[in-house]
GUVOTI-991580 format. One record per residue (C-alpha): residue number from 1; x, y, z. Coordinates in pm, 1 decimal, padded with zeros to 6 digits. Layout:
% residues N
{n = NUM | px = X | py = Y | pz = Z};
...
//
This chain:
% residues 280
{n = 1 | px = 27332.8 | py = 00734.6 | pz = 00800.9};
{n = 2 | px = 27226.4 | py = 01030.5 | pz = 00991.7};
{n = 3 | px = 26867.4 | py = 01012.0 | pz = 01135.3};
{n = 4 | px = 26744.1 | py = 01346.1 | pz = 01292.0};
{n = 5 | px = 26400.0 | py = 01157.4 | pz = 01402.1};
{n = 6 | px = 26370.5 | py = 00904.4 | pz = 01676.2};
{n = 7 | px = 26153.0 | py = 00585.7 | pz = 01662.1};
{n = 8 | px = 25832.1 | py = 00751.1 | pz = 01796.1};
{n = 9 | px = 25841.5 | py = 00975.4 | pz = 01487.8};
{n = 10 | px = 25815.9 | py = 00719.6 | pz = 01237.6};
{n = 11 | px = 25573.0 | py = 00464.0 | pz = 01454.7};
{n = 12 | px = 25246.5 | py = 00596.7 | pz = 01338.6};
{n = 13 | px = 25315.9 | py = 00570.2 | pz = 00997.1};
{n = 14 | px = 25460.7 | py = 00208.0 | pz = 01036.8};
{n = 15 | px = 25154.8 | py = 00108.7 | pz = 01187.9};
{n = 16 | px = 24943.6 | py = 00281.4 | pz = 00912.4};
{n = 17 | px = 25173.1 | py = 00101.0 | pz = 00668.3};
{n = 18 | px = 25197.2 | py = -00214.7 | pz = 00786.7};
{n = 19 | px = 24824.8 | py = -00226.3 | pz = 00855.9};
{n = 20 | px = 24701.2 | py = -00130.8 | pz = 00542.1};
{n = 21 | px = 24977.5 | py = -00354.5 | pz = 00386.4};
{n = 22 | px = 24739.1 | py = -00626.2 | pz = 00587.6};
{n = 23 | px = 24424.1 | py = -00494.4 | pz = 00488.2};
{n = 24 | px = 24487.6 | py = -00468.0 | pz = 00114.5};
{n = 25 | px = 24616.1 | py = -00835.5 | pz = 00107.3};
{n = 26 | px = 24344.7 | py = -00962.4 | pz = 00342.8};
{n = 27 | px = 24065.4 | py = -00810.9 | pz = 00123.6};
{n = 28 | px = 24223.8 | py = -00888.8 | pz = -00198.9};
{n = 29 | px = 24257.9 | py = -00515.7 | pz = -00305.4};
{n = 30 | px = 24595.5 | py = -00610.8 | pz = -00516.9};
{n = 31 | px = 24768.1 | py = -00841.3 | pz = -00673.1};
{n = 32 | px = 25052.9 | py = -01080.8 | pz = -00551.2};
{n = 33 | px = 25338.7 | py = -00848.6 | pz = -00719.4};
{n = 34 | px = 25165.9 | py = -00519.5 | pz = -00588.6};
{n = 35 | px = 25166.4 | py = -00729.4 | pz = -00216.2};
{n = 36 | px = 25508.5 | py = -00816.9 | pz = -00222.8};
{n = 37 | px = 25604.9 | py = -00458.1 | pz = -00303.3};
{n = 38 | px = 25380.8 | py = -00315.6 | pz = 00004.8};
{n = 39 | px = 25539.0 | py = -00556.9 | pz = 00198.4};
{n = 40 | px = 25906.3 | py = -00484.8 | pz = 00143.8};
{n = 41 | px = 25824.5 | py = -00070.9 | pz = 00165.5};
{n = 42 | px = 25671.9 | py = -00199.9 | pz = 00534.8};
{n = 43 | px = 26012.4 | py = -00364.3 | pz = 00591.5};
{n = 44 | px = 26213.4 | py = -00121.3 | pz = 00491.3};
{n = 45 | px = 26011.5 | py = 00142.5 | pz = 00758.4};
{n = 46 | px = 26045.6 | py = -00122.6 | pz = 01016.0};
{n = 47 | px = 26401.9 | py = -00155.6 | pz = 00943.4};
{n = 48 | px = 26425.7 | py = 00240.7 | pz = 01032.6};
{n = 49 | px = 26206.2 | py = 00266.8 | pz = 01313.4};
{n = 50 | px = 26459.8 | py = -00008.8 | pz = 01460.0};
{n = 51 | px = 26749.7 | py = 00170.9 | pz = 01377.1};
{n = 52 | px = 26582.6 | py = 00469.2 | pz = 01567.7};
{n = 53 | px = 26514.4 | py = 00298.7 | pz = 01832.3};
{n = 54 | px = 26836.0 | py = 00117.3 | pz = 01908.3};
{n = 55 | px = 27044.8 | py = 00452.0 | pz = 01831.5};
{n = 56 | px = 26786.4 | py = 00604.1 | pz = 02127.8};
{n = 57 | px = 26851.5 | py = 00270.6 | pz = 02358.6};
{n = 58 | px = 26515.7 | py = 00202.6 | pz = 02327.4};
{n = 59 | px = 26619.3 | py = -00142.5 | pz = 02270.7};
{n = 60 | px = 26302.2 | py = -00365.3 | pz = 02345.8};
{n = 61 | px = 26149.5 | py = -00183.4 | pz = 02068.0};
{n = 62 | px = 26425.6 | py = -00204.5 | pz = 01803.8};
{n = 63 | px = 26451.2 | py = -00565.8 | pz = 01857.8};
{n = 64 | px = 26072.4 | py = -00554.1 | pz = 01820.9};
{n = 65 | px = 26053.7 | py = -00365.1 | pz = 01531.6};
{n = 66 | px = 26382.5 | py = -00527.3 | pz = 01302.3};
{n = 67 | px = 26201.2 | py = -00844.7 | pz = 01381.3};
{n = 68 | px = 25860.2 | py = -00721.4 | pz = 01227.7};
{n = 69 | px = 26125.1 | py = -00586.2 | pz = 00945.1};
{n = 70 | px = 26294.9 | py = -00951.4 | pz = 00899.9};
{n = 71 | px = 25932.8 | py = -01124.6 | pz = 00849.6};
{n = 72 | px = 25768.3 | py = -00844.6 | pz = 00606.9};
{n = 73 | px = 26093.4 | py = -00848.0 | pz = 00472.1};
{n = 74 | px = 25981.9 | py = -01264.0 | pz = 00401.6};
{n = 75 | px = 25630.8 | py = -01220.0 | pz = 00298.5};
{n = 76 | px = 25801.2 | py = -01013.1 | pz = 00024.7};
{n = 77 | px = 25992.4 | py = -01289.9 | pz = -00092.7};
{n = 78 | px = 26301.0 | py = -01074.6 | pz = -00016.7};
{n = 79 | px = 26548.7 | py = -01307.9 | pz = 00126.8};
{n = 80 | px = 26890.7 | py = -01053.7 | pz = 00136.7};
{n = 81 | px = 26644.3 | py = -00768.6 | pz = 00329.7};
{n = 82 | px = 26548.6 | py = -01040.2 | pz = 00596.6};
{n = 83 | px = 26891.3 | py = -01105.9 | pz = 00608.5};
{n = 84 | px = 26963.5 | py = -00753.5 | pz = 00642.0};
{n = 85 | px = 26763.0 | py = -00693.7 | pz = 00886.2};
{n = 86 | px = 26855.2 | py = -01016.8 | pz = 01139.5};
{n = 87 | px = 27186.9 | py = -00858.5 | pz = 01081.8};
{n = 88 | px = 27082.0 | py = -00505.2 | pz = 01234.5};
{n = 89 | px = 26958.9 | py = -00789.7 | pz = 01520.4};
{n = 90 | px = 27286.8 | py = -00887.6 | pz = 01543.6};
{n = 91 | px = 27451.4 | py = -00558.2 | pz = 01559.7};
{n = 92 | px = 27216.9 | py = -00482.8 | pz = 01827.7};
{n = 93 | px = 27300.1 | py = -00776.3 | pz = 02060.2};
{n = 94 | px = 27673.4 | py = -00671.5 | pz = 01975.6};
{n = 95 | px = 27537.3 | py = -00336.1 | pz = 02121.5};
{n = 96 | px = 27397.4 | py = -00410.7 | pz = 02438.6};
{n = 97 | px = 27669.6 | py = -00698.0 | pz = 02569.0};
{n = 98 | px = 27507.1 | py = -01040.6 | pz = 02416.0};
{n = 99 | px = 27815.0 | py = -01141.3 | pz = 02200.7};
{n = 100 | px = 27704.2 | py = -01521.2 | pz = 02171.5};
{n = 101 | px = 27343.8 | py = -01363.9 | pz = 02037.9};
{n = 102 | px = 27536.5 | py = -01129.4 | pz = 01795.8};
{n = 103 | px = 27719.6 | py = -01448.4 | pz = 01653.9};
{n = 104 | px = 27455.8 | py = -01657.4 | pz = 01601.9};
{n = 105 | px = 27245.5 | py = -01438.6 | pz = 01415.1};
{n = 106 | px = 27480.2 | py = -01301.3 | pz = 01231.7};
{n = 107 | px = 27560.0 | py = -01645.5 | pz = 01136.5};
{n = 108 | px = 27146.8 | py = -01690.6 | pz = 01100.1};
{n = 109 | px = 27132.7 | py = -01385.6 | pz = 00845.2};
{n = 110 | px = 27398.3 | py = -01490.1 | pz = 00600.5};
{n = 111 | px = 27268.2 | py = -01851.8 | pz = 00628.7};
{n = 112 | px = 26900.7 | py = -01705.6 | pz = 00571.3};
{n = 113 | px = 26981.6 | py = -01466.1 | pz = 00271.9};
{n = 114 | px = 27158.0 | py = -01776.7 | pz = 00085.7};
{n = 115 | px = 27233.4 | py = -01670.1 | pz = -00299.8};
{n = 116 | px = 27056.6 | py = -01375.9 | pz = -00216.3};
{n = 117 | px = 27325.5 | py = -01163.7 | pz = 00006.5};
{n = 118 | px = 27583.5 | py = -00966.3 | pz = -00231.6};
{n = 119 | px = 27923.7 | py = -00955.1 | pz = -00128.2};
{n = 120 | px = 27880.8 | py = -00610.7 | pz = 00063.5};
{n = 121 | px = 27608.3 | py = -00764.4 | pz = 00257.8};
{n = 122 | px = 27830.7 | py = -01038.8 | pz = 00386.1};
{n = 123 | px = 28058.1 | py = -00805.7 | pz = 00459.3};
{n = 124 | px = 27851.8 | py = -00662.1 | pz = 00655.8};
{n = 125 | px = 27752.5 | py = -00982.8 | pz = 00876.5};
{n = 126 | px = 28097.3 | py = -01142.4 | pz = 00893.2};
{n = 127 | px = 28217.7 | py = -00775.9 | pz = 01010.3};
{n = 128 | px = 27931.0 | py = -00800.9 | pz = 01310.8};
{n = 129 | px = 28031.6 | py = -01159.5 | pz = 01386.9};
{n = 130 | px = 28424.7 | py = -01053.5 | pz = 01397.1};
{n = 131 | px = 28354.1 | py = -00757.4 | pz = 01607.9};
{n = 132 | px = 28161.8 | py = -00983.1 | pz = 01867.2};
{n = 133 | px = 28426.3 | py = -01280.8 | pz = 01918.5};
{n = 134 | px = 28673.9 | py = -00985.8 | pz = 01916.3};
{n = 135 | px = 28457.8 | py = -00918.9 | pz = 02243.1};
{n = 136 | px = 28503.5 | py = -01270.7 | pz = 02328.8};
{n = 137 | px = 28884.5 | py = -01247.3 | pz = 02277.2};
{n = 138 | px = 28907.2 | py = -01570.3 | pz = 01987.0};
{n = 139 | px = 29168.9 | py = -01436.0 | pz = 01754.1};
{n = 140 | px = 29128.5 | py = -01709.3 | pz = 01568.5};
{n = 141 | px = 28769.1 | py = -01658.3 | pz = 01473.0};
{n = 142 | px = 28782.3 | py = -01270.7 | pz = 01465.6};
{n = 143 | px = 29064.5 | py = -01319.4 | pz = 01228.8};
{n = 144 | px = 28892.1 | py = -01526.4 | pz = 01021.4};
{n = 145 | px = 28581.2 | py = -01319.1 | pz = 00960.7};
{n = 146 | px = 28789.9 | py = -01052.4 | pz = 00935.3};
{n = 147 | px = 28910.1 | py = -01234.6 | pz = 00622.5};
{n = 148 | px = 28597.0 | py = -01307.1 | pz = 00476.8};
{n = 149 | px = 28438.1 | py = -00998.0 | pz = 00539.1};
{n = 150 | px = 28756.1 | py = -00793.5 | pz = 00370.7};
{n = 151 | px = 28752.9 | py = -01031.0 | pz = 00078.1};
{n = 152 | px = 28376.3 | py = -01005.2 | pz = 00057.1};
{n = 153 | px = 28444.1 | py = -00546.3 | pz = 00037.3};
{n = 154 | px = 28712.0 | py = -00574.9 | pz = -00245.8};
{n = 155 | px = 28443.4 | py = -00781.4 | pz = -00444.2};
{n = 156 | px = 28146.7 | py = -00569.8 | pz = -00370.3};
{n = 157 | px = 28020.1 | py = -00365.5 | pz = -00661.6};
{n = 158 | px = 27751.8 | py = -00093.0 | pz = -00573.9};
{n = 159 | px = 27607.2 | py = -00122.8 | pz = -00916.7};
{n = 160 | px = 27482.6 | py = -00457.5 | pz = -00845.0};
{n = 161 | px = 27363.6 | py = -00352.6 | pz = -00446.1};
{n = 162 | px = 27017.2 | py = -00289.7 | pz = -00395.1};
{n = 163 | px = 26959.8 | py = 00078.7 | pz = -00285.7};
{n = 164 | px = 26938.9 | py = 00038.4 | pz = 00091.6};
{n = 165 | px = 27250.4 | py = -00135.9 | pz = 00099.7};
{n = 166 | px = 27428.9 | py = 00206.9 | pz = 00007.6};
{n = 167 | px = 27445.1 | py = 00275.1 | pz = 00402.6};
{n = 168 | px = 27741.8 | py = 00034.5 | pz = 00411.5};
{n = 169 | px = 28028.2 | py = 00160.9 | pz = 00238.1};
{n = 170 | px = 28390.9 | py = 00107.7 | pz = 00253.0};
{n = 171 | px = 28442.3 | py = 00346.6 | pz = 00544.4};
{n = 172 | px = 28183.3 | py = 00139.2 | pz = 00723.8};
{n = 173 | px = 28373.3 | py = -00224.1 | pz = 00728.2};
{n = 174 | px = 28700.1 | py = -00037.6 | pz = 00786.8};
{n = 175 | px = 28557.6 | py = 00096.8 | pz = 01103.4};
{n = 176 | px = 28395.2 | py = -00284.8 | pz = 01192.4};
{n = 177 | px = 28823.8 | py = -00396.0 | pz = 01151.2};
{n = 178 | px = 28905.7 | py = -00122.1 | pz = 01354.8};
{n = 179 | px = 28699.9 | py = -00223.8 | pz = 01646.9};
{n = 180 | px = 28757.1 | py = -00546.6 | pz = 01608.7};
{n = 181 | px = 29156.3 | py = -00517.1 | pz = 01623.7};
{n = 182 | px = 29096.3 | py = -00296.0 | pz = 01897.0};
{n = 183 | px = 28904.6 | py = -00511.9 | pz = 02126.4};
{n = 184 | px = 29184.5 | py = -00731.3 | pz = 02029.4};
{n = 185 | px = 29411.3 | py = -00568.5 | pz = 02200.7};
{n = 186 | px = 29617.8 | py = -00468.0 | pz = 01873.0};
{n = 187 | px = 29576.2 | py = -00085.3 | pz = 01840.5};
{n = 188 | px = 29874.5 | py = -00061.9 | pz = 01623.0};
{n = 189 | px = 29699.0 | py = -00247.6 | pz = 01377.6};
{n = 190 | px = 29389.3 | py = -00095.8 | pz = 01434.2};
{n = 191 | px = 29475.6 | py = 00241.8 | pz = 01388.5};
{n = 192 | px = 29616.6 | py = 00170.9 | pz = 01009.9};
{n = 193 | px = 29203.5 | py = 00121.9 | pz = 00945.1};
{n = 194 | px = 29133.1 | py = 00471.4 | pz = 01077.0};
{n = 195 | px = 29195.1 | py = 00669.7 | pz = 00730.2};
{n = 196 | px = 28937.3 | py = 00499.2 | pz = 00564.1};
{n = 197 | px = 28671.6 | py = 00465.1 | pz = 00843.2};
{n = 198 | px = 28684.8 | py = 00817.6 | pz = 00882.8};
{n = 199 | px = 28656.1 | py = 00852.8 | pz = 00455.8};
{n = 200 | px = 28261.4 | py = 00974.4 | pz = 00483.5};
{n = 201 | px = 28068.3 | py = 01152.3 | pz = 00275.0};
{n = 202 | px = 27952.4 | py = 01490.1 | pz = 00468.1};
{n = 203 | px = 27620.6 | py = 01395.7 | pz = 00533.2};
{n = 204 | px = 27731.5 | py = 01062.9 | pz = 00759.5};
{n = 205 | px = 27791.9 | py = 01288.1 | pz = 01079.4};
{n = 206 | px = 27721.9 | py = 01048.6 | pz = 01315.4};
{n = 207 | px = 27930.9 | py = 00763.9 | pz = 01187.6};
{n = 208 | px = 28160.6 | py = 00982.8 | pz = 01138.0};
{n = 209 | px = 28125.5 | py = 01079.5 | pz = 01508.0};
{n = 210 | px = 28123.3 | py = 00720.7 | pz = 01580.1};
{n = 211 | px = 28439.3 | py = 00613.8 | pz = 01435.5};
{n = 212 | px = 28633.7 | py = 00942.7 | pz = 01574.7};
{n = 213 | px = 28541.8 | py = 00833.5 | pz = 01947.5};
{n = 214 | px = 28651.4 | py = 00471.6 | pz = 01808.2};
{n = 215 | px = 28979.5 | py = 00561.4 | pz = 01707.1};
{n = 216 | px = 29037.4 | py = 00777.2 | pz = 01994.9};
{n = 217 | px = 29041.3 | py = 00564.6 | pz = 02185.6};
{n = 218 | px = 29262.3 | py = 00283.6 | pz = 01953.5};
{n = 219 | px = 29539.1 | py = 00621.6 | pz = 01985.2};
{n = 220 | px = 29506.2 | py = 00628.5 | pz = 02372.9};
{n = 221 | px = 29577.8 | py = 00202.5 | pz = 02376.2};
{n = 222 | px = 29885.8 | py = 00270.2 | pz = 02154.2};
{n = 223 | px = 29971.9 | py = 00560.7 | pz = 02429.0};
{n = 224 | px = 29893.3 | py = 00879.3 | pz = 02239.4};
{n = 225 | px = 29710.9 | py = 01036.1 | pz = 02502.8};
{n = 226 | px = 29730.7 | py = 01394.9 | pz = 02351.9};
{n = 227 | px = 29621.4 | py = 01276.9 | pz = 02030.5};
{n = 228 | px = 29332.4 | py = 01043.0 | pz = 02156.1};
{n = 229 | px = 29171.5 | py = 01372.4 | pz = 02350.2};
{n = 230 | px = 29237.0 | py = 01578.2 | pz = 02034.4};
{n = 231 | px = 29027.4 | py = 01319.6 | pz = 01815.7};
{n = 232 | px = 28735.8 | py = 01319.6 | pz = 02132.1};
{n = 233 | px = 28682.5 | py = 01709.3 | pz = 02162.9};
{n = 234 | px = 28507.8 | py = 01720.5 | pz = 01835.8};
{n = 235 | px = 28246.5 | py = 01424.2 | pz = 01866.5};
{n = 236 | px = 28204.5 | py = 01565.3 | pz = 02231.2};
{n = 237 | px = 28124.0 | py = 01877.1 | pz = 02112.1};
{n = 238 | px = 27849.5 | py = 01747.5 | pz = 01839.0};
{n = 239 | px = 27695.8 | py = 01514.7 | pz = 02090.6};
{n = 240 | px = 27434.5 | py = 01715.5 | pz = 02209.4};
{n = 241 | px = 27377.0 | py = 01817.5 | pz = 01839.4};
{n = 242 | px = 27322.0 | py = 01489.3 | pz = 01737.6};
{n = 243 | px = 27084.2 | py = 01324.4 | pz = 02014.9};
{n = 244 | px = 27202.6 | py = 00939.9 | pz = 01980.0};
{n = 245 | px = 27252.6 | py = 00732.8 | pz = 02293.5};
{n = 246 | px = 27458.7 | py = 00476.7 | pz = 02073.1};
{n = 247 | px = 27715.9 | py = 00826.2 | pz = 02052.8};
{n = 248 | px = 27683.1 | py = 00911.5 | pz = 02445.8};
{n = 249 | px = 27772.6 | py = 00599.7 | pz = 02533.9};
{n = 250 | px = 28070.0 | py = 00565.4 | pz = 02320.9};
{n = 251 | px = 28149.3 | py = 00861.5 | pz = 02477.1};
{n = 252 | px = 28070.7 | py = 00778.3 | pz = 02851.5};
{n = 253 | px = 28346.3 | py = 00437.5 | pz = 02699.2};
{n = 254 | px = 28626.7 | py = 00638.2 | pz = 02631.4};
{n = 255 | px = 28564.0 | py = 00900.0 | pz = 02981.5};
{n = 256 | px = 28644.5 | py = 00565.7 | pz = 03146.2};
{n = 257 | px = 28907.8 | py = 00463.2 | pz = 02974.3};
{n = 258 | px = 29068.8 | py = 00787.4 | pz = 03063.6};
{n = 259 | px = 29058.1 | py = 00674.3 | pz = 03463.7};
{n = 260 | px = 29458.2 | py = 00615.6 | pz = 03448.6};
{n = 261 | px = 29523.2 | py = 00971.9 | pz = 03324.0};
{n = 262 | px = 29271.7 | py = 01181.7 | pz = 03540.9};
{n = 263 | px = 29576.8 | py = 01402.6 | pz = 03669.2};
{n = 264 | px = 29682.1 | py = 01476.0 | pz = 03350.4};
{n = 265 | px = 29614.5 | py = 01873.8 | pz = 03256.0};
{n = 266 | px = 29476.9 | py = 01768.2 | pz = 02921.6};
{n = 267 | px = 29235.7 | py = 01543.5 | pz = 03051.6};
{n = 268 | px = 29172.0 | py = 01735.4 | pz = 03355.5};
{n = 269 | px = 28963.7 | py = 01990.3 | pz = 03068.8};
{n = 270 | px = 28854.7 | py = 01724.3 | pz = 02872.2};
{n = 271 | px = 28642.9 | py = 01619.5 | pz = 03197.8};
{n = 272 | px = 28564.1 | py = 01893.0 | pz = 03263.8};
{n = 273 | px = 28412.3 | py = 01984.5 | pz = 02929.4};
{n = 274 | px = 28264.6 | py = 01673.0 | pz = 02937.9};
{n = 275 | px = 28051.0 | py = 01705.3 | pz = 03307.3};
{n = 276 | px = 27922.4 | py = 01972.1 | pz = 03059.4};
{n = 277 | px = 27781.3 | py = 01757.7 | pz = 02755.4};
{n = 278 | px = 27605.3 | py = 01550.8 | pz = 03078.5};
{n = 279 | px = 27416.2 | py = 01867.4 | pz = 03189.2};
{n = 280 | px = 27289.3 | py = 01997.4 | pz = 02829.2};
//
């Protein structure tokens, strides 16, 4: 979901939120279904100043403020936001190298949520845990998340999602696979997910973004090197347009994957270009 704001533009009115949310409950000032409601609206702003956060690699904070997110999201008695939110603690240890982390609270998340996660939520998870033993190269246990998070997507039914679950759609878990596979060392495979990751509504530029870099560089593992720098120039042109360090660094990925071809003509103005997107 694009975010044009960064954490510190939402953290005044999370603390105002959050610390009325206390005051009102402390003093009595409503009642327990009024209280739960404050709560969840305070998790749900946590939950976005830690996606801001994370996307700016602020990522003390976002761990920080999705853990705030996780236990407002419990004082509201909403069991699949916690688990939505230890889940967004998961993809952020995926993020920043911790792979055992990301597994075990992806695992804590689904196990937290219980009854309470809908099938596109545990997609969702199981797609984080695949992704990170992907990282850990266990086919066996990628494979089978894999499974269970596809099988959890053809059941899901956004009628029955709650509202903030709408930021995971299809195109979403088809670009978890695609990383997955990748990191797997199976870009053929990989690559037949790339239709539908990159199947986003207009307004999801930066996922979009996201998943172009991704299957850039699945084409330049199968070999295409022309069309892996044809599916880069466009994110690396929006970069600067789009401020996130999550985007930058996918980028900074793929530059190095490109060490092998440096003499090539086509990536000889690629880097070039792209000593440019560092300067702006």
């Amino acid at each position: 979901m694009p975010q044009p704001h960064t954490a510190s533009d939402c953290r005044n009115a999370l603390i105002l939120t959050v610390e009325s949310t206390r005051k009102w409950r402390l003093h009595g000032c409503c009642n327990d279904a009024v209280g739960r409601e404050l709560f969840g609206a305070a998790a749900i702003l946590s939950n976005m100043a830690g996606w801001m956060a994370m996307d700016i690699s602020l990522h003390g904070l976002g761990q920080r403020y999705y853990t705030q997110a996780a236990a407002l999201a419990r004082h509201a008695g909403d069991r699949a936001y916690g688990a939505y939110a230890i889940g967004n603690l998961a993809t952020q240890a995926l993020l920043v190298g911790q792979t055992r982390t990301s597994i075990r609270l992806a695992r804590t998340a689904r196990a937290a949520g219980g009854r309470a996660v809908t099938p596109a939520l545990t997609a969702r998870l199981a797609g984080t845990e695949a992704m990170a033993h992907a990282i850990t190269g266990d086919r066996h246990e990628t494979h089978r998340m894999l499974r269970i998070a596809s099988a959890a997507m053809e059941r899901s039914d956004p009628a029955r999602d709650p509202g903030w679950l709408g930021v995971f759609t299809p195109a979403h878990h088809a670009g978890n696979v695609m990383r997955a596979l990748r990191d797997l060392a199976d870009p053929a495979t990989a690559s037949s997910h790339a239709a539908d990751a990159l199947n986003l509504p207009a307004r999801n530029t930066r996922t979009h973004a996201l998943h172009s870099i991704l299957y850039a560089s699945v084409l330049l593992d199968r070999g295409d090197l022309d069309g892996a720098i044809q599916a880069a120039i466009p994110v690396q042109q929006a970069a600067s347009g789009l401020k996130s360090q999550r985007l930058n660094y996918r980028l900074d990925e793929f530059t190095t994957r490109l060490a092998p071809y440096r003499q090539s003509p086509i990536v000889m103005d690629y880097l070039e270009a792209d000593a440019g997107r560092h300067r702006r």
